[in-house]
C-alpha positions as CSV (number, residue, x, y, z in Angstrom):
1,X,-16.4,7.3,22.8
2,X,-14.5,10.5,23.1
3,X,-16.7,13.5,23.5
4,X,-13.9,16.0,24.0
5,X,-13.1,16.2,20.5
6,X,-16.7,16.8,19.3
7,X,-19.8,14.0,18.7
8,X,-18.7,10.4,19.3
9,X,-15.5,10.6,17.9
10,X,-13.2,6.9,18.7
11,X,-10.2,8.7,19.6
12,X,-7.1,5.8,20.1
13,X,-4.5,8.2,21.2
14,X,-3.6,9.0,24.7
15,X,-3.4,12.4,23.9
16,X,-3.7,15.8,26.5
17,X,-7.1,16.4,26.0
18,X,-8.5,13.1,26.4
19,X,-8.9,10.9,29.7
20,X,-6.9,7.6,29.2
21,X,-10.1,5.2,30.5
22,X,-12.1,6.7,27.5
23,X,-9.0,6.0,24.9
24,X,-8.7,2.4,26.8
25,X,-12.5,1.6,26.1
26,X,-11.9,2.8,22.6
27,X,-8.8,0.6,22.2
28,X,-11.1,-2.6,23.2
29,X,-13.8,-1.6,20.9
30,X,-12.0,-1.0,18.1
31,X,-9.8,-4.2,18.8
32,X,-12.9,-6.2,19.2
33,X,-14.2,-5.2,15.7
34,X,-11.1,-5.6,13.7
35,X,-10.8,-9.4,14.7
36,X,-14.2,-10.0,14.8
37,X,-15.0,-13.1,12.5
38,X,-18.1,-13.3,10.8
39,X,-18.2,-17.1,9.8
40,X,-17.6,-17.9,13.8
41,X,-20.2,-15.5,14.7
42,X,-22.4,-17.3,12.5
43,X,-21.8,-20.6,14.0
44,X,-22.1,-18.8,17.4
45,X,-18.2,-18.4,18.6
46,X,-17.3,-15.5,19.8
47,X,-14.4,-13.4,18.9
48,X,-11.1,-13.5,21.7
49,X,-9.7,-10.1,22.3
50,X,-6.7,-9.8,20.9
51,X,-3.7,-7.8,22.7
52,X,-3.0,-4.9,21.2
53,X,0.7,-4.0,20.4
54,X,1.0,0.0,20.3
55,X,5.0,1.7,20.7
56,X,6.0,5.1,21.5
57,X,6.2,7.2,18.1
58,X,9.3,9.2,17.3
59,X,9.9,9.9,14.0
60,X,11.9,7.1,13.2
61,X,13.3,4.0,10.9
62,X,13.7,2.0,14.2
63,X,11.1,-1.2,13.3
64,X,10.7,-4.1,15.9
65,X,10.3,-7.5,15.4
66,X,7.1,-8.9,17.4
67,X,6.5,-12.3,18.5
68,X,5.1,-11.5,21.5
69,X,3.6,-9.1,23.9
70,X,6.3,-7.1,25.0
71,X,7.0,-7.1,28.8
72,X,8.6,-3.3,28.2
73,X,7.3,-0.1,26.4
74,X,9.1,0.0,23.1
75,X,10.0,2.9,21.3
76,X,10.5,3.1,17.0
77,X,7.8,3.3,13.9
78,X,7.3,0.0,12.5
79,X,5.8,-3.3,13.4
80,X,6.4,-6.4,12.1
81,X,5.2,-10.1,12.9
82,X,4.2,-13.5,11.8
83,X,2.6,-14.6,15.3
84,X,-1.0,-15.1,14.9
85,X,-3.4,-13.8,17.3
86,X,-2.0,-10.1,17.9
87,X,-2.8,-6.8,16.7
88,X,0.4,-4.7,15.7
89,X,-0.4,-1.0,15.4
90,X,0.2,2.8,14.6
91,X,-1.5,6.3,15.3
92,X,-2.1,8.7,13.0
93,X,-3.3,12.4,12.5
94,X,-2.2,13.2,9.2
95,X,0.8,10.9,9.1
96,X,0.7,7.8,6.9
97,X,0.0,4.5,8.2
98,X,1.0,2.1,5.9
99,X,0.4,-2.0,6.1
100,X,2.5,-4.8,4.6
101,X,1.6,-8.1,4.3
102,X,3.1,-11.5,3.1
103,X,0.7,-13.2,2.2
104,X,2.8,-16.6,1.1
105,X,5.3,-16.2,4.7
106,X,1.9,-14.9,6.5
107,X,3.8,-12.0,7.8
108,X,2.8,-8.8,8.1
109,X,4.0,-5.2,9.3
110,X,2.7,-1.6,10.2
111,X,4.6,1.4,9.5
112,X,4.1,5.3,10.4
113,X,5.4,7.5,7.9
114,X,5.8,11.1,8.8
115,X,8.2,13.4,6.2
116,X,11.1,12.6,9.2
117,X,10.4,9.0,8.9
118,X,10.1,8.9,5.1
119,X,13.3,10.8,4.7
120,X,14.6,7.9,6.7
121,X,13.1,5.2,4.6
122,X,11.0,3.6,7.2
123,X,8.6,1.7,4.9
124,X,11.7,0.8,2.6
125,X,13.5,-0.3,5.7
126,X,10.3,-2.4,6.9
127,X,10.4,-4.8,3.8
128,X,14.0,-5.6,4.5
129,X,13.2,-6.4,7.8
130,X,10.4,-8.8,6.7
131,X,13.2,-10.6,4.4
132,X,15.4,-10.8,7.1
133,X,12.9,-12.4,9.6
134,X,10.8,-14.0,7.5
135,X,12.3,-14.9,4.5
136,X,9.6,-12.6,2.6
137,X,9.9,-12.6,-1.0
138,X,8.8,-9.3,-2.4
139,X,7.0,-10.8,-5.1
140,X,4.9,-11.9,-2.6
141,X,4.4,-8.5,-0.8
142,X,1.3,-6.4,-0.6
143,X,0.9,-2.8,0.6
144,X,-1.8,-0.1,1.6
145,X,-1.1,3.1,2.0
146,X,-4.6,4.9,4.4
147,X,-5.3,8.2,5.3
148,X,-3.0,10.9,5.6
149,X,-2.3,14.7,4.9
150,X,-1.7,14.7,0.9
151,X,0.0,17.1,-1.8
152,X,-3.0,19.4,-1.8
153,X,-2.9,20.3,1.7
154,X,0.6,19.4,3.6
155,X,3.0,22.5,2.9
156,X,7.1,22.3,4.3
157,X,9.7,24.7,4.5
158,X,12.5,24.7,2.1
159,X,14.8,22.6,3.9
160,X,12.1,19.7,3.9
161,X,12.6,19.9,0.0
162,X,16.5,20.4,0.3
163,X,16.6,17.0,2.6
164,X,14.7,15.2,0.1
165,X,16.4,16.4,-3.1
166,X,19.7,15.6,-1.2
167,X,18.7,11.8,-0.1
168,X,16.0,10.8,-3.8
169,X,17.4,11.2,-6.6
170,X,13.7,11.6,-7.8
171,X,13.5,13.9,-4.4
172,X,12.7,16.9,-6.9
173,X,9.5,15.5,-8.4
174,X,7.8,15.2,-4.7
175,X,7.0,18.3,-4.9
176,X,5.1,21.3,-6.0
177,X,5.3,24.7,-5.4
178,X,3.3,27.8,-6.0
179,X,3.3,31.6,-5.1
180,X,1.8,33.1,-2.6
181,X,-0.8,35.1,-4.2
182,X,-1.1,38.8,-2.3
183,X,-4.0,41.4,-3.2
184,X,-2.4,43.7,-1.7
185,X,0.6,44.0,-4.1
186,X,-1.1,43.5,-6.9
187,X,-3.5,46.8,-6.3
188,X,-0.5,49.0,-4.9
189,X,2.6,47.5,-6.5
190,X,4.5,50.5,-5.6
191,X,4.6,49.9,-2.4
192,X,6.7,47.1,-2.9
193,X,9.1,48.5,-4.8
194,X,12.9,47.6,-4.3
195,X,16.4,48.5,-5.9
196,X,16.7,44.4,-7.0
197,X,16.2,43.5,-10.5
198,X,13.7,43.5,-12.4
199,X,12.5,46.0,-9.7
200,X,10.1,44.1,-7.7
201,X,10.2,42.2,-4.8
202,X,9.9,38.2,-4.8
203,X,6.6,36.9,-3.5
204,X,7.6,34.0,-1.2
205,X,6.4,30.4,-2.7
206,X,4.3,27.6,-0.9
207,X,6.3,24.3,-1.2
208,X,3.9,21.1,-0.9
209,X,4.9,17.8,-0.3
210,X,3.8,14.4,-1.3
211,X,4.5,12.0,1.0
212,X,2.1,9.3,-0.3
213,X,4.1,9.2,-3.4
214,X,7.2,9.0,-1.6
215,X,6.5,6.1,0.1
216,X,4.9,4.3,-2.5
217,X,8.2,4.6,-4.6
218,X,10.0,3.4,-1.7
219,X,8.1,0.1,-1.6
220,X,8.8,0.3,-5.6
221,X,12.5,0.5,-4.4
222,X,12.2,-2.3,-2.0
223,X,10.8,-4.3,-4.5
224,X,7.3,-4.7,-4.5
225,X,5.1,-4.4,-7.3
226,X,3.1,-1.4,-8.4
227,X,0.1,-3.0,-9.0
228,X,0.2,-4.6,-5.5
229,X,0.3,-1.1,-3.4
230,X,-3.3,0.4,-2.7
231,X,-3.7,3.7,-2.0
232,X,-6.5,4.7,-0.5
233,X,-5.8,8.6,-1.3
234,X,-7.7,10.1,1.5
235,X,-6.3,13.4,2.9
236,X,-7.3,14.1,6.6
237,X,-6.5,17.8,6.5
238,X,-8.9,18.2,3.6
239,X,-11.6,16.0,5.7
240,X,-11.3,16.5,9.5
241,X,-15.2,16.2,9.2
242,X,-14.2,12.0,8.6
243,X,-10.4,12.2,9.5
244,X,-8.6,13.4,12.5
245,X,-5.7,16.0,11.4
246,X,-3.5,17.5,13.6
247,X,-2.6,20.5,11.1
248,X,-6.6,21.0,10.1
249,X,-7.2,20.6,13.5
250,X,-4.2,23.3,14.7
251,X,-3.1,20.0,17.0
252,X,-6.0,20.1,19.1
253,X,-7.1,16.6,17.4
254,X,-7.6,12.8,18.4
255,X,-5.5,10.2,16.7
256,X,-6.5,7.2,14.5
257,X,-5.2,3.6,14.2
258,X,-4.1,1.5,11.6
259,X,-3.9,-2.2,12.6
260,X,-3.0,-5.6,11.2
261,X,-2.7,-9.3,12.7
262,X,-2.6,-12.7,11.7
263,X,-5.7,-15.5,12.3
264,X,-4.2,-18.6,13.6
265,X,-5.5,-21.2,10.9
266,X,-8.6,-23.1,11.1
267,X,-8.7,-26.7,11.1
C-alpha cells in the first residue's frame, strides 16, 4: 500500500511522490484480484498472475494492438486485444478510462480519455480498430465509462470550447457555462464602473466541460448502442475521499487503473 498519499491508499502509478517497489507490489495485488476466479478457488486452483500490459500516456488517439507482452515500452492511449490471459490497462486521476468489449469476437480494449484525447476521438477511433483486427461487429460491442472528473467540477478555458465546437458539430451542447459570482461588485458596483456599454464591466464566465458525454456520443458515432454503454457517473474531483484526482488533489495525487482481459476457455 501507498502511505505517501494518506491511509492505505493502492496507488498504480509510478508517480514522483511514490517509491516504484510500493507501486510494483500494488500492481501485483491489484492484478491478482482482478483475475482471481471464484469457481477455481472453490475447487482449490489457484489464480496465475497475469502480465500486466501498462503504456506511456500522452494524450493521444495512438491505440495498439496487443497480442502479446511487448518486448519494448510503447507509447499511445488505447489497448486493444483478443489474447486471453493478459491484462491491458490505463491510469487515471480524473481522466476517463473507458472499456470495450466484444463479447461475440471475445475482444476487448481500454481507452484513456482526457479532453486532448477526446478531441481526438480516441474511444471512436478504438472501435474501428476492433473492426479492423477483429472483425467486431458493433452490434456486438459493450462499453463502460468509470470514474472521472465530470460536468460539475472540470472547468476549461475558452479555447477547449472553441476546439470542440470546431471538431462536434454537437461540440456546443458539451458544455455549460456560468458567471463568476463576485461580492465584491455587487456591494460597490461603482467601483467597477467603465465607459463600455451598458456601463458595467463583464464578469468573466466559468466554462465546464463534459467529457463523459462526449465520449459516450462518440461510441454512439462508432456505432454502438445506447443502451449498451454504462456509465458509472462517478466524479473524482467531487470525491478524492474514494477517487484519486489530480485537480481536487492540486496534482499531488496517486493514479487509478482500469483493466480488462480475456479468460482462456474452460474445457
Amino acid at each position: 500500500m501507498s502511505k505517501v498519499y494518506g491511509g492505505s491508499a493502492l496507488n498504480l502509478g509510478h508517480t514522483a511522490q511514490d517509491s516504484r517497489a510500493a507501486v510494483d507490489r500494488n500492481r501485483k495485488l491489484f492484478a491478482r484480484a482482478v483475475v482471481t476466479n471464484r469457481t477455481n478457488e472453490r475447487r482449490g486452483r489457484s489464480s496465475q498472475d497475469w502480465p500486466l500490459i501498462t503504456s506511456r500516456q500522452i494524450h493521444s488517439d495512438i491505440v495498439h494492438c496487443i497480442s502479446k507482452v511487448p518486448r519494448h515500452p510503447i507509447a499511445g492511449d488505447g489497448l486493444i486485444t483478443r489474447a486471453p490471459g493478459i491484462l491491458l490497462s490505463v491510469l487515471t486521476a480524473d481522466c476517463l478510462p473507458i472499456i470495450v468489449v466484444d463479447t461475440r469476437q471475445r475482444a476487448v480494449g481500454v481507452f484513456h480519455a482526457g479532453w486532448r484525447g477526446t478531441l481526438k476521438r480516441i474511444v471512436e477511433k478504438g472501435v474501428g480498430e476492433m473492426r479492423k483486427h477483429f472483425g467486431s461487429r458493433t452490434s456486438d460491442l459493450k462499453a463502460a465509462i468509470g470514474p472521472g472528473i465530470r460536468a460539475c467540477c472540470y472547468q476549461v478555458g475558452p479555447e477547449v470550447k472553441e476546439a470542440f465546437e470546431a471538431r462536434f458539430d454537437y461540440g456546443h451542447s458539451l458544455f455549460r457555462e456560468t458567471k463568476e459570482s463576485d461580492e465584491v461588485r455587487q456591494k460597490y458596483p461603482l467601483l467597477f464602473m467603465t465607459a463600455r456599454a451598458p456601463g458595467h464591466s463583464e464578469l468573466p464566465k466559468k466554462i465546464f466541460l463534459n467529457l463523459a458525454e462526449a465520449n459516450r456520443s462518440q461510441l454512439i458515432d462508432a456505432g454502438v448502442s445506447a443502451k449498451n454503454i454504462f456509465d458509472l457517473d462517478h466524479c473524482t474531483s467531487c470525491r478524492p475521499d474514494l477517487f484519486f484526482s489530480h485537480r481536487a488533489e492540486k496534482g499531488i495525487t496517486g493514479r487509478m487503473m482500469a483493466a480488462v482481459g480475456i479468460r482462456a476457455r474452460e474445457v
